[in-house]
KOLMIGU-415007 format. One record per residue (C-alpha): x, y, z; residue number from 1. Coordinates in steps of 0.02 Angstrom, whole numbers, plus 50000, padded with zeros to 5 digits. Example, Ala and Ser with C-alpha at 12.3 -4.5 7.8 and 13.67 -1.06 7.14 Angstrom:
<<50615,49775,50390>,1>,
<<50684,49947,50357>,2>,
END
This chain:
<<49701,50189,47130>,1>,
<<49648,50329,47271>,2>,
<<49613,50444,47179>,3>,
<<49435,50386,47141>,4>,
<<49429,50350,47355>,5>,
<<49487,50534,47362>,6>,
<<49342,50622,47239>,7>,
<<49223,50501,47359>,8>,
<<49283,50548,47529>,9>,
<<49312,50732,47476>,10>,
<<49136,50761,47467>,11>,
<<49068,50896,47580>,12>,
<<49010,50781,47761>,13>,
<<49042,50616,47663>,14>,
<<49212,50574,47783>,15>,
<<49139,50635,47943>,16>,
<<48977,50510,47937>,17>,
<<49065,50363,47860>,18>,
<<49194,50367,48006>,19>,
<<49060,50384,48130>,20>,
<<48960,50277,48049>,21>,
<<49114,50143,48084>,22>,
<<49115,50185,48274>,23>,
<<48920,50164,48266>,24>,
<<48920,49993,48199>,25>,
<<49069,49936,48318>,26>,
<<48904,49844,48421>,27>,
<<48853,49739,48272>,28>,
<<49003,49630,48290>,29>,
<<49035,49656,48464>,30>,
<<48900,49644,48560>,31>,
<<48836,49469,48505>,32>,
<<49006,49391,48571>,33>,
<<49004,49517,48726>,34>,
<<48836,49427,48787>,35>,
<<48911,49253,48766>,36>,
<<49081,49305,48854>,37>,
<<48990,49390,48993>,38>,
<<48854,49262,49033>,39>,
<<48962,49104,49015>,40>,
<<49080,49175,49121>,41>,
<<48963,49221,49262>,42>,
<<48851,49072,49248>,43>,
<<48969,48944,49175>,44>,
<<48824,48892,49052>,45>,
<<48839,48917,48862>,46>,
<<48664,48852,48824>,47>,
<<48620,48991,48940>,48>,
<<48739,49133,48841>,49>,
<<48691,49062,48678>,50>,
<<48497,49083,48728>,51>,
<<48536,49264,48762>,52>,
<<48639,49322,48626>,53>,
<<48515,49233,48515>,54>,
<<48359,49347,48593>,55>,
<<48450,49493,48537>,56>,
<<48488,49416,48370>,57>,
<<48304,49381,48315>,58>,
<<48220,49539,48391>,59>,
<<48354,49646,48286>,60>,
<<48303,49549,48113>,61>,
<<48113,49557,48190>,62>,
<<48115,49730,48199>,63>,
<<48235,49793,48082>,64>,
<<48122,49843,47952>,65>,
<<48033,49909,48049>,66>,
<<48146,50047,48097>,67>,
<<48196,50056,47930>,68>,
<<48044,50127,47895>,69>,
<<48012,50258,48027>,70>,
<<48204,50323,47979>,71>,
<<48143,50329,47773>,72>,
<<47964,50398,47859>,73>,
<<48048,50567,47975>,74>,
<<48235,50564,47958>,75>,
<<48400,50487,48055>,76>,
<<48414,50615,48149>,77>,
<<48226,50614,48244>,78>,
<<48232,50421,48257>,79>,
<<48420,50350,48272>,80>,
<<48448,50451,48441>,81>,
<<48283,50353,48508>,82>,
<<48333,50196,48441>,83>,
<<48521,50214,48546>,84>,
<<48439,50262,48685>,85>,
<<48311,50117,48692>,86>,
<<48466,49991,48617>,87>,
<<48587,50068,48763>,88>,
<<48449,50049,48886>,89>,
<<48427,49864,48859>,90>,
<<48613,49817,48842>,91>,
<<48646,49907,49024>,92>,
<<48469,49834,49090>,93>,
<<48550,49663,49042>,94>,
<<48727,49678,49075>,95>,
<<48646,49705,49258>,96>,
<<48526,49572,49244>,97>,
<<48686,49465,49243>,98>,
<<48800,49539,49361>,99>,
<<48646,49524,49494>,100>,
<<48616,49351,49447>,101>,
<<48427,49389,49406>,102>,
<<48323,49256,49345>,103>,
<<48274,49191,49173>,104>,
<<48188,49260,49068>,105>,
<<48230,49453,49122>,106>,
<<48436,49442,49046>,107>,
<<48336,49359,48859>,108>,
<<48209,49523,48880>,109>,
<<48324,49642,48905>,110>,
<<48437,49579,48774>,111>,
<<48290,49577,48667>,112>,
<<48247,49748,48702>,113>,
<<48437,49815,48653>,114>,
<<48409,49695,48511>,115>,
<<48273,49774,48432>,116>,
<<48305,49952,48454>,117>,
<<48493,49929,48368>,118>,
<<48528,50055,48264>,119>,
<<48501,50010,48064>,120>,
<<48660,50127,48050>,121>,
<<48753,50015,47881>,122>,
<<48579,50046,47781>,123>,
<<48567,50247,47845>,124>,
<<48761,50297,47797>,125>,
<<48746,50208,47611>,126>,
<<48584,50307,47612>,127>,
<<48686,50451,47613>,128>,
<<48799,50414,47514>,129>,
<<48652,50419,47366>,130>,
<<48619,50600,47419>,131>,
<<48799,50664,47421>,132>,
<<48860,50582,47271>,133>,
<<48848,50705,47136>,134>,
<<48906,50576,46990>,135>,
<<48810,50413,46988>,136>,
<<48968,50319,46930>,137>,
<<49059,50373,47090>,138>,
<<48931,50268,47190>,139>,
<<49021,50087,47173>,140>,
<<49166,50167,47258>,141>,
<<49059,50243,47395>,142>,
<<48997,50085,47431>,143>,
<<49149,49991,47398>,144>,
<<49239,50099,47538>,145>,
<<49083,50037,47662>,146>,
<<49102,49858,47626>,147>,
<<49281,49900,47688>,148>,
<<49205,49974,47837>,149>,
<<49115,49836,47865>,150>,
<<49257,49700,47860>,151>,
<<49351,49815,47972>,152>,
<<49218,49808,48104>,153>,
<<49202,49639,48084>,154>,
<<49399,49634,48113>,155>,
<<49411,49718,48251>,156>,
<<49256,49695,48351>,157>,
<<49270,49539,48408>,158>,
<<49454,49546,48432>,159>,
<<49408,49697,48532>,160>,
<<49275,49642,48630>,161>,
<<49367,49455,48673>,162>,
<<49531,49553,48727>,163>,
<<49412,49664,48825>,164>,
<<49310,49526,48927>,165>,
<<49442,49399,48949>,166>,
<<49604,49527,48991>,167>,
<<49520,49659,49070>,168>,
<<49335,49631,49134>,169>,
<<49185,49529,49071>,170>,
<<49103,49702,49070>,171>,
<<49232,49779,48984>,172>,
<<49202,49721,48813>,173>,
<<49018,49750,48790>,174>,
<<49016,49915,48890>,175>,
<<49155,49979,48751>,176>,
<<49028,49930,48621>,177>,
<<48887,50035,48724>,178>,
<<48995,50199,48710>,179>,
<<49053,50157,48551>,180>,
<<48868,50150,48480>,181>,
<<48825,50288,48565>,182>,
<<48971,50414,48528>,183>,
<<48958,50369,48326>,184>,
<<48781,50372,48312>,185>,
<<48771,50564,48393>,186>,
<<48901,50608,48280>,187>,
<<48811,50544,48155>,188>,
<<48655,50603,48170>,189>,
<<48712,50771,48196>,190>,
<<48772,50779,48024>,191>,
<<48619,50858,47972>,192>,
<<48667,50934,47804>,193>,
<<48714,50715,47716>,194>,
<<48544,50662,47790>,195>,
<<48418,50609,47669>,196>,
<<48265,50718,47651>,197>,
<<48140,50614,47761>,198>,
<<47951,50573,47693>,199>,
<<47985,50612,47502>,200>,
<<47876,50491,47387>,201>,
<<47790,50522,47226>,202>,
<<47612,50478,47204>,203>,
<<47683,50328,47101>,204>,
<<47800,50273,47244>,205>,
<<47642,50283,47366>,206>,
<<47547,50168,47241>,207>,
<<47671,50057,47175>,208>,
<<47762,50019,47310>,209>,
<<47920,49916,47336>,210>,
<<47989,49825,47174>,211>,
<<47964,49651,47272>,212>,
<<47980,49566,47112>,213>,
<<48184,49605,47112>,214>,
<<48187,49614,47319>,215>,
<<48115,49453,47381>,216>,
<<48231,49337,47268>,217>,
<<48389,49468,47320>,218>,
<<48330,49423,47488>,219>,
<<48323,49240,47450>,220>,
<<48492,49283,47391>,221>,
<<48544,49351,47547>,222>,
<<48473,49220,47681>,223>,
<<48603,49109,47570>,224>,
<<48747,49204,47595>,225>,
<<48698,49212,47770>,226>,
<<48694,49033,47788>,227>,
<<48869,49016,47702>,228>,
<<48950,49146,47824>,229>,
<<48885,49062,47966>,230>,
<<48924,48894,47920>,231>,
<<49089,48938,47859>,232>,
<<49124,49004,48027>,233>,
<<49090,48895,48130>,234>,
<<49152,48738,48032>,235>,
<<49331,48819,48026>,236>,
<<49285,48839,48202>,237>,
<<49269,48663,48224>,238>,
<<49418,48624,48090>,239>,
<<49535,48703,48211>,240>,
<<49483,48604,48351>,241>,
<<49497,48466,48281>,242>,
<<49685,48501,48219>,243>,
<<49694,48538,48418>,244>,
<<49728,48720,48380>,245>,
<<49585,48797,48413>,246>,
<<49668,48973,48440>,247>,
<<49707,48969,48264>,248>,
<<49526,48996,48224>,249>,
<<49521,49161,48236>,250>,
<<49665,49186,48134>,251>,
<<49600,49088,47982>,252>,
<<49418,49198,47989>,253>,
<<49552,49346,48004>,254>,
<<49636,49296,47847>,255>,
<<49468,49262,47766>,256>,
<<49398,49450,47813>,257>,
<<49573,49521,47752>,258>,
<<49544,49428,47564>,259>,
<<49365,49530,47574>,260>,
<<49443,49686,47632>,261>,
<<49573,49691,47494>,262>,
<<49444,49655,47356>,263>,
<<49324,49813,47416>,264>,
<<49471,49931,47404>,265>,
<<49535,49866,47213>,266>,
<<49326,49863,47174>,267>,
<<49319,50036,47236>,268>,
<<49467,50080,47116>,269>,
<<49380,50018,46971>,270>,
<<49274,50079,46817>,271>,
<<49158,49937,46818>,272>,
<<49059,49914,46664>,273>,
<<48956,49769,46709>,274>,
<<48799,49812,46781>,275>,
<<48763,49801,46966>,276>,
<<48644,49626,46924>,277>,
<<48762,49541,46839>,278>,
<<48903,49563,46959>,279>,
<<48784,49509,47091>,280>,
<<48752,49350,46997>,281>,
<<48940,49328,46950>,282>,
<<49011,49359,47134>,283>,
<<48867,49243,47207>,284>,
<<48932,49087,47104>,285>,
<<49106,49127,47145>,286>,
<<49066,49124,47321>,287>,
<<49012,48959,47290>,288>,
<<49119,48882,47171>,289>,
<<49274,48968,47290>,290>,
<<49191,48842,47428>,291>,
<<49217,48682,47368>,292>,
<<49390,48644,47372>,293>,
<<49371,48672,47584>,294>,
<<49295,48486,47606>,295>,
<<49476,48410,47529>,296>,
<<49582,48503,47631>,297>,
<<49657,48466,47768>,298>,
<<49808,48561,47805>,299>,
<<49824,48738,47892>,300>,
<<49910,48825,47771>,301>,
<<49818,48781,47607>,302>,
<<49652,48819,47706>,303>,
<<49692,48972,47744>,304>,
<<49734,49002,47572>,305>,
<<49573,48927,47502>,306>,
<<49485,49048,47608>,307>,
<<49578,49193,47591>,308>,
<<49547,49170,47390>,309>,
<<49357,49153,47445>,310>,
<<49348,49315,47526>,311>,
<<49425,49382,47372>,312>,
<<49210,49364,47302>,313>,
<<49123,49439,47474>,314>,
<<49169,49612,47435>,315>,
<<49129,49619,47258>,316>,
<<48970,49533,47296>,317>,
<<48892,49653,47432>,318>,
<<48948,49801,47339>,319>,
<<48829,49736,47192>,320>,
<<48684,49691,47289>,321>,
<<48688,49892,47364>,322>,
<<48698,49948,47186>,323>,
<<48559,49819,47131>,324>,
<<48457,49897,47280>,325>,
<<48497,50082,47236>,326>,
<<48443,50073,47062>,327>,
<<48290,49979,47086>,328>,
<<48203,50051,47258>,329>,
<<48113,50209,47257>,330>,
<<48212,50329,47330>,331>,
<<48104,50365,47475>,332>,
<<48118,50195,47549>,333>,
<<48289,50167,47522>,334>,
<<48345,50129,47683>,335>,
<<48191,49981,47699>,336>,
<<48278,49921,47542>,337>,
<<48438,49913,47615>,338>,
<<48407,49839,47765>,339>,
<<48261,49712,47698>,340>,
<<48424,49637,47617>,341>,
<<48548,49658,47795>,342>,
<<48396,49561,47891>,343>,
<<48415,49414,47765>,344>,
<<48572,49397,47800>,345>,
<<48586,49425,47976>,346>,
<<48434,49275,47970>,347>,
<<48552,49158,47877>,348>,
<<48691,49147,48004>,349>,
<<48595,49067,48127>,350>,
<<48516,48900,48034>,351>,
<<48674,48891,47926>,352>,
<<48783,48899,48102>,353>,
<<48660,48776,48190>,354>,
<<48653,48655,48030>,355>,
<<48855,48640,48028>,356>,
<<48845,48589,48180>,357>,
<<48738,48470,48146>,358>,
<<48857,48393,48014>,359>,
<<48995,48410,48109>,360>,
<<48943,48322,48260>,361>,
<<48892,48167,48127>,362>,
<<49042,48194,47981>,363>,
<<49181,48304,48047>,364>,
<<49221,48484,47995>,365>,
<<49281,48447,47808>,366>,
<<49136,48392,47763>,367>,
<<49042,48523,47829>,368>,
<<49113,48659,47737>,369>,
<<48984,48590,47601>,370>,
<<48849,48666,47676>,371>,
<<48920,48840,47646>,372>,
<<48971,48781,47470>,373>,
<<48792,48724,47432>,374>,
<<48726,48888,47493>,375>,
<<48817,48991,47392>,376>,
<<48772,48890,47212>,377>,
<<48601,48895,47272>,378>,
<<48588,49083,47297>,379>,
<<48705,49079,47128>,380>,
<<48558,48975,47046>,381>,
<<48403,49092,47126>,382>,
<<48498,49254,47069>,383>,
<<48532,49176,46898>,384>,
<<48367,49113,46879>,385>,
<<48264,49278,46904>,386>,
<<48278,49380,46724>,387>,
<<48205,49517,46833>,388>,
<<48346,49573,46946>,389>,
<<48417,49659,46806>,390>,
<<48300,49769,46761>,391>,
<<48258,49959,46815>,392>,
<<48128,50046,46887>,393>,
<<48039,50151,46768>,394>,
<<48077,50311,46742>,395>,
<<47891,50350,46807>,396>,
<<47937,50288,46984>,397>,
<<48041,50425,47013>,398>,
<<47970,50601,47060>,399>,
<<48016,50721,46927>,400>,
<<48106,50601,46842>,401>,
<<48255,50588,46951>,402>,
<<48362,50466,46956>,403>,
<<48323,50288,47070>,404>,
<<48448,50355,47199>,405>,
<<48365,50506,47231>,406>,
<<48515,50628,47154>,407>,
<<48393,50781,47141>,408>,
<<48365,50764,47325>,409>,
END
């Protein structure tokens, strides 16, 4: 089984920016958390830290593409160092704005501030994985070892950050994600020789344009799963309480993340013959389908089970929807690509967090778990539905004739 992981990480750079590209996203699952520890603890109001955290959700999705396009336009390494700067900037403008007790709505600016400059640094390491991968059929296992990544961050950081702010210092926690951002993202960027070639487009690509015709549904797509992981979240949140074992929360969403993080490593093992669309559309609906048992249960154990069976299809599922997105997007906005589908996910947390709580407040946490559930089919039912997320870009859309991940690069 490693030795496809080893051909992958024995690439020349390929170890070195996927490792700092871990330490680099620590702040995506640390720092929302961080603001919600720090300001409830110094102003003892959660509508307040939930205002906060939420101005640095929406200005990162606001301006994510944004940034995505300036780093496709000159190059990680001219605007990620800007972009940590700015981000850093905001978070210590903020985490000061607190401490000092300064008045609304200077903590929600700052926050929005370190919000928007965040570092798009998932979308710029897959980005080079397409460059360093010599053999095309290597590149599930490249991204299957970053949707590892990715469930470890989300493991750790907000273990880290809660065990930070609670045991240590309310400062602690997000201050750790600050020099965590900061120290990957330099290391990064400094590996200059796995960085895409900035500003390359054919005259086709400068015509044409993106394929929206496969990205807008994927991005339907994704504002579902969004909604499921929020709303799973926070109605095992409220499952727990319930129970009276609130504590045990965490350890259910661990056991969850661990069924994900087990399923990226076999998926990265693999030779996978389906193509990337049809094991999009496949993990989708067994997202879904994986969801519906959760209203009819109501012990500990067999939930954990239930969802530890459901992560089994998270892994799988973003692994496709990179490969969908690296056959199909011109290779000079390939990081827009990437993160048009990240910002439509991050976008679905929110509303599908805020509408199981909703449910939960009138029906109890079992029955909220169906909101999750029905996200998922529905996403299932849009990616099903569109004939045209299977196809590829023609061979025209790529200078020289290249491939749609940019190999000749």
């Amino acid at each position: 089984m490693l030795t496809t992981y080893r051909r992958v990480l024995g690439l020349p750079g390929a170890l070195v920016f996927s490792l700092s590209g871990l330490v680099a996203r620590l702040p995506i699952s640390m720092v929302g958390l961080g603001i919600v520890l720090l300001v409830s603890t110094r102003t003892g109001s959660y509508s307040l830290a939930g205002s906060v955290s939420a101005a640095f959700v929406i200005a990162n999705a606001l301006c994510a593409l944004v940034q995505a396009r300036l780093i496709d336009r000159f190059g990680q390494s001219r605007v990620l160092p800007f972009c940590v700067v700015a981000s850093t900037a905001g978070l210590v403008a903020m985490m000061a704005a607190v401490e000092r007790d300064v008045p609304v709505p200077w903590p929600h600016l700052c926050a929005a501030v370190a919000g928007a400059a965040m570092p798009q640094i998932g979308a710029c390491v897959r980005a080079r994985w397409t460059r360093v991968v010599p053999d095309r059929s290597l590149l599930p296992t490249a991204f299957a070892f970053e949707a590892v990544v990715d469930e470890t961050v989300f493991m750790v950081g907000p273990t880290l950050v809660s065990l930070l702010a609670t045991a240590w210092h309310p400062l602690a926690g997000l201050g750790t994600a600050v020099v965590a951002g900061v120290l990957g993202t330099s290391v990064l960027v400094s590996q200059r020789g796995t960085e895409p070639v900035p500003g390359r487009r054919s005259r086709h690509e400068a015509t044409a344009g993106m394929p929206w015709a496969v990205l807008a549904p994927l991005t339907v797509c994704a504002l579902a799963m969004g909604v499921l992981f929020g709303g799973t979240e926070v109605a095992t949140v409220a499952f727990s309480e319930e129970a009276g074992h609130t504590g045990l929360s965490g350890v259910l969403l661990a056991v969850w993340a661990l069924g994900s993080l087990l399923s990226g490593v076999v998926t990265g093992a693999m030779s996978l013959r389906a193509s990337s669309a049809t094991r999009f559309r496949r993990g989708l609906l067994s997202m879904g389908l994986v969801m519906v048992p959760l209203p009819f249960v109501h012990g500990f154990v067999l939930l954990a089970f239930v969802l530890f069976l459901g992560g089994f299809a998270v892994s799988p599922t973003l692994i496709a929807s990179t490969g969908v997105i690296e056959e199909v997007v011109p290779s000079g906005r390939l990081t827009e690509g990437m993160t048009m589908f990240t910002t439509g996910l991050a976008a679905g947390v929110a509303p599908g967090a805020a509408l199981v709580g909703v449910v939960v407040d009138a029906h109890g946490a079992s029955t909220a778990y169906w909101v999750g559930a029905g996200a998922g089919l529905l996403g299932a039912a849009v990616a099903y539905g569109v004939s045209r997320l299977s196809r590829p870009v023609p061979a025209a859309v790529i200078e020289g004739g290249s491939s749609p991940s940019g190999s000749s690069s």
